[in-house]
C-alpha positions as CSV (number, residue, x, y, z in Angstrom):
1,X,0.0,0.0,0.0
2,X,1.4,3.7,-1.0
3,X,3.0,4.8,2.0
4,X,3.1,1.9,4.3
5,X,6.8,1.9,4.2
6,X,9.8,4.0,5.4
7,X,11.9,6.5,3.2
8,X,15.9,4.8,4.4
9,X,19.1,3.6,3.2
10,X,18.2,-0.4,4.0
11,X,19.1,-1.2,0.6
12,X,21.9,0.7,-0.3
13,X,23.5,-0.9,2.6
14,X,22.7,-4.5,1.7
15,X,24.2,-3.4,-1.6
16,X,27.1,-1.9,0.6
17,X,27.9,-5.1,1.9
18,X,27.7,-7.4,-1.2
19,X,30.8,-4.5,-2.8
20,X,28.8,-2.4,-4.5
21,X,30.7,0.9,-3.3
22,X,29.2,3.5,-5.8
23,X,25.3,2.6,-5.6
24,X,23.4,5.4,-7.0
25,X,19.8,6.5,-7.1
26,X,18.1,8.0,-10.1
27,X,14.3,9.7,-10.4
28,X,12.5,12.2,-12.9
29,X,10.7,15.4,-12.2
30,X,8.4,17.5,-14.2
31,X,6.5,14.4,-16.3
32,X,3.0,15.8,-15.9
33,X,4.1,19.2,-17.0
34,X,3.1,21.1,-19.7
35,X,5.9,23.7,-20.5
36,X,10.0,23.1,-20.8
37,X,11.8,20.3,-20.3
38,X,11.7,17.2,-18.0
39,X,14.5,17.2,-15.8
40,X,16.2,13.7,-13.8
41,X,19.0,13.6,-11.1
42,X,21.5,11.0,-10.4
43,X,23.1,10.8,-7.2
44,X,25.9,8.5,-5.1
45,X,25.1,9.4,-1.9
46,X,28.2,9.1,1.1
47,X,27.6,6.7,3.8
48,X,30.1,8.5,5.8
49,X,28.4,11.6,5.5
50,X,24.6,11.3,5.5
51,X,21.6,13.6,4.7
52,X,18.8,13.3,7.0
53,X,15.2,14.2,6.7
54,X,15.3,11.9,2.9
55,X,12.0,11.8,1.8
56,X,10.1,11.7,-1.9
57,X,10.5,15.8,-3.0
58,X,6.7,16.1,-3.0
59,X,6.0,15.5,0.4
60,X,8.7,18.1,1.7
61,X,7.9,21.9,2.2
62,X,9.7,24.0,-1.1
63,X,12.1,26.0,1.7
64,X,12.8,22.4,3.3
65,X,13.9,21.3,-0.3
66,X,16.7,23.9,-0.9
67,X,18.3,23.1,1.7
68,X,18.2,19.2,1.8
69,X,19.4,19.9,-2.4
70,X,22.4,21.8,-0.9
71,X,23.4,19.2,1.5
72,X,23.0,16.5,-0.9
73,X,25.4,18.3,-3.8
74,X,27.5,19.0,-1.1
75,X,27.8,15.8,0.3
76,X,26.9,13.2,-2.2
77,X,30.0,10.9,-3.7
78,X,28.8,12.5,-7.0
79,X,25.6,14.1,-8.5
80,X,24.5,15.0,-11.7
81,X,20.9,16.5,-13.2
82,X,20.2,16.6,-17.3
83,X,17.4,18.1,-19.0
84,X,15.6,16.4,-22.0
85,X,13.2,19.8,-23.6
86,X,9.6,20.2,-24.9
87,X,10.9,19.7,-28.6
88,X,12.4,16.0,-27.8
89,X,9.4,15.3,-25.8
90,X,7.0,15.8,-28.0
91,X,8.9,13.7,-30.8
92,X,9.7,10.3,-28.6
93,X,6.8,10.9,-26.0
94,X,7.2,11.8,-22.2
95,X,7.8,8.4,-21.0
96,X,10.4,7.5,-23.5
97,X,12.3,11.0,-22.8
98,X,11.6,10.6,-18.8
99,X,13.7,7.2,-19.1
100,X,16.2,9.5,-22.1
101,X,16.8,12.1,-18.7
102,X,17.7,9.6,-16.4
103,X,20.2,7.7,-18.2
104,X,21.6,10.5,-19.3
105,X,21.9,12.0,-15.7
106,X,23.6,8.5,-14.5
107,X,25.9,8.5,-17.7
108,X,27.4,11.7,-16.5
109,X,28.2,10.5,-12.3
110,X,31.9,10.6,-11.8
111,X,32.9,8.4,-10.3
112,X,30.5,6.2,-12.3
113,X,28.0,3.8,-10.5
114,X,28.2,0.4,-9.8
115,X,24.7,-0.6,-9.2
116,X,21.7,1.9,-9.9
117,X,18.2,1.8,-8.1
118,X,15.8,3.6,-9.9
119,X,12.5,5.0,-9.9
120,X,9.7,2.3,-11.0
121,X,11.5,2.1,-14.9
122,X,14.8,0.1,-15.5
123,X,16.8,2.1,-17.7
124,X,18.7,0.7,-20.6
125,X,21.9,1.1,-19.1
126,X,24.9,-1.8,-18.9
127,X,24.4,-1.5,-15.2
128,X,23.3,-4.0,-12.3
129,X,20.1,-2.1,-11.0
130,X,16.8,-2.6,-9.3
131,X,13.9,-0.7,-10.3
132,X,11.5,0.2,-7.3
133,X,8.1,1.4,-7.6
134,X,7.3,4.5,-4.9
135,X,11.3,4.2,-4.6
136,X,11.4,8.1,-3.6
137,X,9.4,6.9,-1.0
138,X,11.4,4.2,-0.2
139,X,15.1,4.7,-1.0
140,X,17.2,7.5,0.3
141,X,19.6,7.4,-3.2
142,X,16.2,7.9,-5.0
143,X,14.6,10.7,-2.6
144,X,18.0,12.0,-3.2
145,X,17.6,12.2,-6.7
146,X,14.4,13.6,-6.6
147,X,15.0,16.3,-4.3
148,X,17.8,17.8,-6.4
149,X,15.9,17.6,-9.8
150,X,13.1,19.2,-8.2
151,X,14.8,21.8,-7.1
152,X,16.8,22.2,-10.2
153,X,13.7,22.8,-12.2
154,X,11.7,24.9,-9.8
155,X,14.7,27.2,-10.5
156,X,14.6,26.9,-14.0
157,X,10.7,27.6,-14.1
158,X,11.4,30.7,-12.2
159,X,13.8,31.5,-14.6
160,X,11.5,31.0,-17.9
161,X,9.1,33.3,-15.8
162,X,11.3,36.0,-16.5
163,X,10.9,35.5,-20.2
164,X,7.0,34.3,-20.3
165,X,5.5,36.2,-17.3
166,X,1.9,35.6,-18.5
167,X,1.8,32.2,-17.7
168,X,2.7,32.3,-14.0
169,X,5.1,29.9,-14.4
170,X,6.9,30.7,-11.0
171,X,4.1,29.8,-9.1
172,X,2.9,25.8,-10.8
173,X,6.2,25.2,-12.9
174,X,4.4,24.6,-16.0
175,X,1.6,21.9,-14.5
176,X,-1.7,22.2,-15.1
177,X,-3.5,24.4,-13.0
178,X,-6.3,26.5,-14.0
179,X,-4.1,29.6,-14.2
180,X,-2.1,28.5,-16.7
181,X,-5.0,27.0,-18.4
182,X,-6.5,30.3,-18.7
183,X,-3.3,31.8,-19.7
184,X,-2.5,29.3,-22.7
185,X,-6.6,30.4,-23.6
186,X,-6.0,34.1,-23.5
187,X,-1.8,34.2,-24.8
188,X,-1.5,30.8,-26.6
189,X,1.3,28.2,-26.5
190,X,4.9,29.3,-26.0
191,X,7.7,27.8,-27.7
192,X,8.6,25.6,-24.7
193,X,5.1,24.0,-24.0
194,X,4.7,20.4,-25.2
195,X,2.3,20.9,-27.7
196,X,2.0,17.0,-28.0
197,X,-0.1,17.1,-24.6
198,X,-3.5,17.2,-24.9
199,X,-4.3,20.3,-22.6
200,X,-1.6,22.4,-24.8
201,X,-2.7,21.0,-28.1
202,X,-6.4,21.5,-27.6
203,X,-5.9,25.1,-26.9
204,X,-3.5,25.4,-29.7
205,X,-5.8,24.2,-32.1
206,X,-9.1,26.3,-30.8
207,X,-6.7,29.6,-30.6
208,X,-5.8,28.8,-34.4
209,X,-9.3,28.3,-35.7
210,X,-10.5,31.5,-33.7
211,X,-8.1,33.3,-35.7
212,X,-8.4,31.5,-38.8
């Protein structure tokens, strides 16, 4: 049952002791948006300096967040976040590019990996690894992950709200929420919204024909 288990480090350390020594955890945010790009973490987390207070990034406060991201960059083996945009997205699908940002994100750990547990999707890596549904509920590497992705695109959101202020992009981070859905009605789509998503394409396509 969702949430009948315990956010902690259980399995890295059975991993630990059979010699995996660089066990990393690896999770998406930003699949249910519509605007910009979906955005993965990877992250080797120390046993010899730990982060407490792991949890999934959705169930921590956003001011709790920045600091647990800090903590974890700053006292992780090795980290590393990729982005895959609204343009690759709509060509492969979300799902494919979710799984294209993760592996990505764990190509790029130095020191590289040795065994990867990952959020509910194996990824098609040459790499021992355990995928584990919930696992940002479950897995400290994997709340890791999560946390610093979040954070890394709430920033970025913020960011593109400098450029596209009439969406309010600051304040969902591109989801669907009936402010933006009123602003994609009244400004249309921006470059960076995934036009292949059904919220963005249907307003696409009435805003055309009104104007038509």
């Amino acid at each position: 049952m969702k949430g009948s288990w315990k956010c902690d480090g259980t399995l890295e350390r059975g991993l630990r002791s059979r010699g995996f020594f660089a066990v990393a955890g690896a999770d998406e945010v930003g699949r249910g948006s519509l605007f910009g790009a979906v955005v993965a973490a990877a992250v080797i987390l120390s046993p010899d300096s730990p982060v407490r207070g792991l949890n999934d990034s959705k169930q921590i406060e956003p001011e709790r967040r920045a600091v647990l991201a800090a903590r974890i960059r700053e006292r992780a083996v090795a980290w590393a976040v990729a982005a895959v945009d609204a343009e690759i997205i709509d060509r492969i699908n979300i799902y494919h590019a979710s799984l294209l940002a993760m592996k990505m994100a764990v190509e790029q750990l130095r020191p590289a990996a040795d065994f990867l547990l990952v959020d509910a999707f194996p990824l098609n890596l040459r790499l021992p690894q355990y995928p584990i549904v919930q696992g940002d509920e479950r897995c400290h590497a994997i709340a890791a992950a999560s946390i610093v992705a979040k954070v890394y695109r709430d920033e970025t959101m913020r960011e593109w709200d400098t450029v596209y202020p009439q969406y309010g992009l600051a304040r969902h981070k591109g989801y669907q929420t009936p402010e933006h859905i009123r602003a994609l009605e009244q400004h249309g789509i921006s470059p960076l919204h995934r036009r292949s998503f059904a919220a963005v394409r249907q307003r696409m396509y009435r805003r055309e024909g009104a104007t038509a």
